[in-house]
C-alpha positions as CSV (number, residue, x, y, z in Angstrom):
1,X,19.3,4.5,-53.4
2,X,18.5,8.1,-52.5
3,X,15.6,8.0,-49.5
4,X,14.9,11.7,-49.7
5,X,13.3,11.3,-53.3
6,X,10.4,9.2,-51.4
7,X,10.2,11.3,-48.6
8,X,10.1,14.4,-50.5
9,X,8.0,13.3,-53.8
10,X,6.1,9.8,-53.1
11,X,4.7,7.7,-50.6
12,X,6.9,6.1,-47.5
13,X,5.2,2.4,-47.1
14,X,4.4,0.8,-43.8
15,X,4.1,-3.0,-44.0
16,X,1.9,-3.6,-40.8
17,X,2.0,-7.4,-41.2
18,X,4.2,-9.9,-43.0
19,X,6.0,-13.0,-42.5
20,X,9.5,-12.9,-43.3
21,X,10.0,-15.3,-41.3
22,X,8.3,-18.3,-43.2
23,X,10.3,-20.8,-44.9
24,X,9.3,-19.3,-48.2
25,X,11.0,-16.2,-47.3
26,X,13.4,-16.8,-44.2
27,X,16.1,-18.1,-46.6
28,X,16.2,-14.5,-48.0
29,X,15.1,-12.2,-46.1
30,X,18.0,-9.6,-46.1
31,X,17.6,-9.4,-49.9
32,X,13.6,-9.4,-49.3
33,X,14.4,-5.9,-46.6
34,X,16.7,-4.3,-49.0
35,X,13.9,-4.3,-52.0
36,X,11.6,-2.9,-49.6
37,X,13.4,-0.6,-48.6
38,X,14.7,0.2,-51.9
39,X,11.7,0.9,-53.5
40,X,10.1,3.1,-50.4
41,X,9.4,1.4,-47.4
42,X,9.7,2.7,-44.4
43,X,9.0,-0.2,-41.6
44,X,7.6,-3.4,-41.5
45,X,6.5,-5.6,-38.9
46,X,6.9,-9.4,-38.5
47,X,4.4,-11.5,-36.9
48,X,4.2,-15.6,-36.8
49,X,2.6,-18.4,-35.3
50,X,4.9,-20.8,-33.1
51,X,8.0,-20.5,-31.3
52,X,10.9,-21.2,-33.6
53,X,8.9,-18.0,-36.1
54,X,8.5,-16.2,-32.7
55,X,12.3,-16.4,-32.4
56,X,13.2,-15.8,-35.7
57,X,11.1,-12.9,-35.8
58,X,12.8,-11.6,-33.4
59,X,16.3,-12.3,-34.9
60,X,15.6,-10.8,-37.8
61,X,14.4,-7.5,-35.5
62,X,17.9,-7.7,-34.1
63,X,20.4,-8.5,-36.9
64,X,18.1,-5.2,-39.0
65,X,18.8,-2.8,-36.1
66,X,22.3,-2.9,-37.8
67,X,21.6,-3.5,-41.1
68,X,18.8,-0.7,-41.3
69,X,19.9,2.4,-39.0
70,X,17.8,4.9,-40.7
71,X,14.3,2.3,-41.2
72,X,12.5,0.1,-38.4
73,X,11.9,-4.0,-38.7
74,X,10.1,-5.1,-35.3
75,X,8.0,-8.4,-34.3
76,X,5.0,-9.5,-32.9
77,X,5.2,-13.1,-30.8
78,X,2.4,-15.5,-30.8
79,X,0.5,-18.6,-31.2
80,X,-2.3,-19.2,-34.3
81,X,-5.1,-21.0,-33.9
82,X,-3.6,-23.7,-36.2
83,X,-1.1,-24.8,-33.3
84,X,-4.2,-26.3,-31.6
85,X,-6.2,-27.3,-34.9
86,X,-3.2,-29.5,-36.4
87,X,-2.7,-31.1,-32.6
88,X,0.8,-29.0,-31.4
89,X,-1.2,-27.8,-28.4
90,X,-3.3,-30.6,-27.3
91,X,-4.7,-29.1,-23.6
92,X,-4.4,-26.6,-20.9
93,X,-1.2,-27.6,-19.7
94,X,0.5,-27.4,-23.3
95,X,-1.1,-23.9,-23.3
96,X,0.3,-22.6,-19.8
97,X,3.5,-23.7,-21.7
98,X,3.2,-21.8,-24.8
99,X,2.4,-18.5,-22.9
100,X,5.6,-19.4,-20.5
101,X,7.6,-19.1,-23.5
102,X,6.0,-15.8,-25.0
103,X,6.6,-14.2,-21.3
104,X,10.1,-15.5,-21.8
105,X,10.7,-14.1,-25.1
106,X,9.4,-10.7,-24.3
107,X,10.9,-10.3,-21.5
108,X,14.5,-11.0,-23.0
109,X,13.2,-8.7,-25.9
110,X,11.1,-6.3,-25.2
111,X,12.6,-3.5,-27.5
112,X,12.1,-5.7,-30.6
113,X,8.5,-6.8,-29.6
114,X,5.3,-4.4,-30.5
115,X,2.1,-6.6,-30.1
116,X,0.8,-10.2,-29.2
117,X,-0.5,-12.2,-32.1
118,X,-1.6,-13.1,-34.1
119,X,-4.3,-15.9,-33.2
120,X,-8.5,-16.0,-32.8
121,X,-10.6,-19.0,-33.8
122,X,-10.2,-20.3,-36.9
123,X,-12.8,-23.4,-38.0
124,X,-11.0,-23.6,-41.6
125,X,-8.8,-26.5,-40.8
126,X,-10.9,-29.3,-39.1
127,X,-14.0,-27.0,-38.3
128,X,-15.5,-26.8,-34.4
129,X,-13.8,-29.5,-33.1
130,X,-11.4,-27.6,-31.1
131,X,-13.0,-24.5,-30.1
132,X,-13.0,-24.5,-26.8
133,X,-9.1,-25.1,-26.7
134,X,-8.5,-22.2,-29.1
135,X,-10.9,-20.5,-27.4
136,X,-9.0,-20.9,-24.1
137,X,-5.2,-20.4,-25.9
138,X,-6.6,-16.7,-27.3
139,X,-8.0,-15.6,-24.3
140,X,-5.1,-16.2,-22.2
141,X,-2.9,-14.6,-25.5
142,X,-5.2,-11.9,-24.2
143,X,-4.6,-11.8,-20.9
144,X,-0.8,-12.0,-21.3
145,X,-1.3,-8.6,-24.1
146,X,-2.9,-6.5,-20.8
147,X,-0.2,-7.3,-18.3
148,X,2.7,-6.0,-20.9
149,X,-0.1,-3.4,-22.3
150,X,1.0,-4.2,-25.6
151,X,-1.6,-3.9,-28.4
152,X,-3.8,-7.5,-29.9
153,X,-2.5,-9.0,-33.5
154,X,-6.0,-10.9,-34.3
155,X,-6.4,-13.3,-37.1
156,X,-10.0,-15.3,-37.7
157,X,-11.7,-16.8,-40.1
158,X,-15.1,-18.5,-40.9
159,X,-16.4,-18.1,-36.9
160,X,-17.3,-14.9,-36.0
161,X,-19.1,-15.4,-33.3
162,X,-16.9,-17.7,-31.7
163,X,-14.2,-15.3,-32.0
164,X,-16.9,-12.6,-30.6
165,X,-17.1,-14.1,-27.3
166,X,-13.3,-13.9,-26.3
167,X,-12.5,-10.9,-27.7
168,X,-15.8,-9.0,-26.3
169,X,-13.9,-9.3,-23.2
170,X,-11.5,-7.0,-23.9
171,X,-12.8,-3.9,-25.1
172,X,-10.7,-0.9,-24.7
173,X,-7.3,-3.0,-25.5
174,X,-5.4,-1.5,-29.0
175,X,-7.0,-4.3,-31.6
176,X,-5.6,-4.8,-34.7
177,X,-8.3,-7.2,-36.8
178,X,-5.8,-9.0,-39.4
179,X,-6.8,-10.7,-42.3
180,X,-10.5,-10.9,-41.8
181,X,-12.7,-12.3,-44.4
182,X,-15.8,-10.8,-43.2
183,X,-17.9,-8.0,-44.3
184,X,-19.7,-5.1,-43.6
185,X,-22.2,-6.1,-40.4
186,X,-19.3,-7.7,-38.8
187,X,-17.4,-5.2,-39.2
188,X,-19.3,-2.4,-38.0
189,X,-20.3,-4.6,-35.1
190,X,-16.8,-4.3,-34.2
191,X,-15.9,-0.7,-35.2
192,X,-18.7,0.4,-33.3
193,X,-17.6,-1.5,-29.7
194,X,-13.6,-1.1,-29.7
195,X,-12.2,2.3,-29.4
196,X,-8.8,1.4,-30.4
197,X,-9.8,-0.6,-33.0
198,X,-7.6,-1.1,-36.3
199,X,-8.4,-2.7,-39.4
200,X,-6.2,-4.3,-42.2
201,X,-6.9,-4.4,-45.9
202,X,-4.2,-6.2,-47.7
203,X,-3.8,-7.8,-51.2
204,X,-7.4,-9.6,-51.2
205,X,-9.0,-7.1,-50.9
206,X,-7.7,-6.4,-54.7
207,X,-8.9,-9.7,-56.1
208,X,-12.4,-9.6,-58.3
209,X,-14.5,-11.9,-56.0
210,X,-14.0,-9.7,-52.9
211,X,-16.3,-7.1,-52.9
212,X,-16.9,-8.3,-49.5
213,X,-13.7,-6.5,-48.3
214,X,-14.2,-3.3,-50.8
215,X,-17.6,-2.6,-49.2
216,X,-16.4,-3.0,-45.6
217,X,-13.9,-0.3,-47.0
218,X,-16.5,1.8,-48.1
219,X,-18.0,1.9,-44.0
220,X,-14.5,2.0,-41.9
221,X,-13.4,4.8,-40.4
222,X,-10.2,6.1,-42.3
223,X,-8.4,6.7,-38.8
224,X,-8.8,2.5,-38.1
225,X,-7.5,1.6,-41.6
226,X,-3.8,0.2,-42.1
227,X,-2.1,-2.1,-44.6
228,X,-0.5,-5.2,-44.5
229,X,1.0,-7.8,-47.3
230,X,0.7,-10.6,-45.1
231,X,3.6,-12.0,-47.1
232,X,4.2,-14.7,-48.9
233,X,0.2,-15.1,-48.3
234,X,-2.7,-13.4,-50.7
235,X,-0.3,-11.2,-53.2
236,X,-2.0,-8.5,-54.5
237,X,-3.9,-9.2,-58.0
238,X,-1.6,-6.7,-59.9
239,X,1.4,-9.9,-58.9
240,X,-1.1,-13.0,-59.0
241,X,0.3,-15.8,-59.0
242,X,3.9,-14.6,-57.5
243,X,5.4,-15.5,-53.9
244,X,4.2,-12.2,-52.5
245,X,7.0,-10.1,-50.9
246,X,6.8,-7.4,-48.3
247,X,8.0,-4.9,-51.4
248,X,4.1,-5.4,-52.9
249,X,3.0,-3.4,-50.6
250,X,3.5,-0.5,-53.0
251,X,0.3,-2.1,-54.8
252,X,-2.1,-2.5,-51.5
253,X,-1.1,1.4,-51.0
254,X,-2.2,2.2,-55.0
255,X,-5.6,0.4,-55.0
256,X,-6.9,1.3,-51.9
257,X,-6.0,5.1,-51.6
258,X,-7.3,4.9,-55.3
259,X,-10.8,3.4,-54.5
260,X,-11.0,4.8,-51.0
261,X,-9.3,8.6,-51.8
262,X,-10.1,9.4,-48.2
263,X,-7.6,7.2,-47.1
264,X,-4.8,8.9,-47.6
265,X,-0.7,7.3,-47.2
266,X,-0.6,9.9,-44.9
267,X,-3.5,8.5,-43.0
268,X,-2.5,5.7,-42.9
269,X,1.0,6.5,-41.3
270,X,-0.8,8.5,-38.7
271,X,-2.9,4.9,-38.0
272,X,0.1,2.9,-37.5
273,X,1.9,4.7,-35.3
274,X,-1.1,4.6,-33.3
275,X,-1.5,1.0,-33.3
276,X,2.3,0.3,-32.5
277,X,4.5,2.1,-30.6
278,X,8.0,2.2,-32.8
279,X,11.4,3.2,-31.1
């Protein structure tokens, strides 16, 4: 493959967040890098939910150092919300454990690791029985981001203002707002308080039903957007229907510099490396 026709000619991709390390990739995920890669991307980030994806993240950080000497693969470490919603984290002692083992892992990996996350509230699963428990396992995912100053992966869904009250607290840490189903209002509420506040727009925001996403477009500031596959999860509309890969990011980068045309690839870069700090 020759690299210099993207640099000079097209579009290097950045894959902010994806999940290589989910059992419907993990089996593959060499062969998943070298398509990306192959068809223009640049680096990609890996970001999970629990400790065995923590640690595979991780590996597969390590093992692509080698692999990959000209492009960047690096992971984010953290617990989701679902950890407490399908009963794996049950009360504050299993959640002193969970952050020993985060502190563990970055501190034996500290080169590979770029943010905490990604977690939030999240009521989809067995709605507001557990929020003070989530609440209590995000804030102290929080706490641990400020002592390594690293930047805040944030996933929610269908609680806002749940998620509002923990994460108010922490207002001029880097934010990166993953995955968010909300629109406009909520958004602005949030672009206006955070200073280092970063937004994704990934293959949803393609589908027809999610004007939602496409207006909130229309009101971010271009130097908070970047892009994201969240692979396998919500492949872009162009690929409905297919496992999404971390090589569909090509799409994401079409639609929304299309629809947006201040948002530029080049933008975009500029956002990322902001966000994460890649060595």
């Amino acid at each position: 493959m020759n690299y210099t026709f993207y640099i000079f000619f097209g579009v290097l991709y950045y894959d902010a967040h994806t999940h290589l390390n989910d059992e419907k990739l993990y089996p593959d995920w060499k062969a998943h890098l070298h398509t990306f890669f192959d068809q223009g991307g640049k680096w990609l980030v890996n970001v999970w939910v629990d400790h065995e994806r923590n640690k595979r993240a991780i590996d597969i950080a390590i093992q692509a150092k080698s692999l990959f000497t000209q492009w960047r693969v690096k992971a984010t470490i953290g617990y989701h919300p679902s950890e407490v919603c399908f009963g794996k984290i049950q009360n504050k002692k299993d959640i002193q454990h969970a952050l020993q083992l985060l502190r563990d892992l970055y501190t034996d990996n500290k080169e590979h690791i770029l943010a905490i996350g990604e977690w939030w509230i999240d009521t989809h699963y067995d709605g507001d029985s557990h929020i003070d428990l989530q609440q209590e396992l995000f804030a102290q995912q929080c706490n641990l981001a400020q002592e390594f100053d690293l930047p805040i992966v944030i996933h929610s869904r269908e609680d806002f203002a749940s998620t509002w009250d923990v994460v108010k607290n922490y207002k001029n840490q880097k934010i990166y707002f993953h995955c968010r189903w909300y629109g406009p209002e909520e958004l602005q509420k949030l672009q206006d308080y955070f200073p280092n506040f970063r937004v994704w727009f990934c293959g949803n925001s393609t589908y027809p039903k999610a004007q939602n996403l496409r207006d909130s477009l229309a009101i971010v500031r271009k130097d908070s957007v970047v892009l994201e596959t969240d692979a396998p999860y919500l492949t872009p509309q162009k690929m409905r229907g297919k496992t999404n890969t971390p090589s569909y990011i090509q799409y994401i980068y079409e639609y929304i510099t299309t629809i947006s045309p201040t948002i530029t690839a080049k933008q975009i870069e500029q956002n990322i490396h902001t966000l994460y700090t890649i060595v």
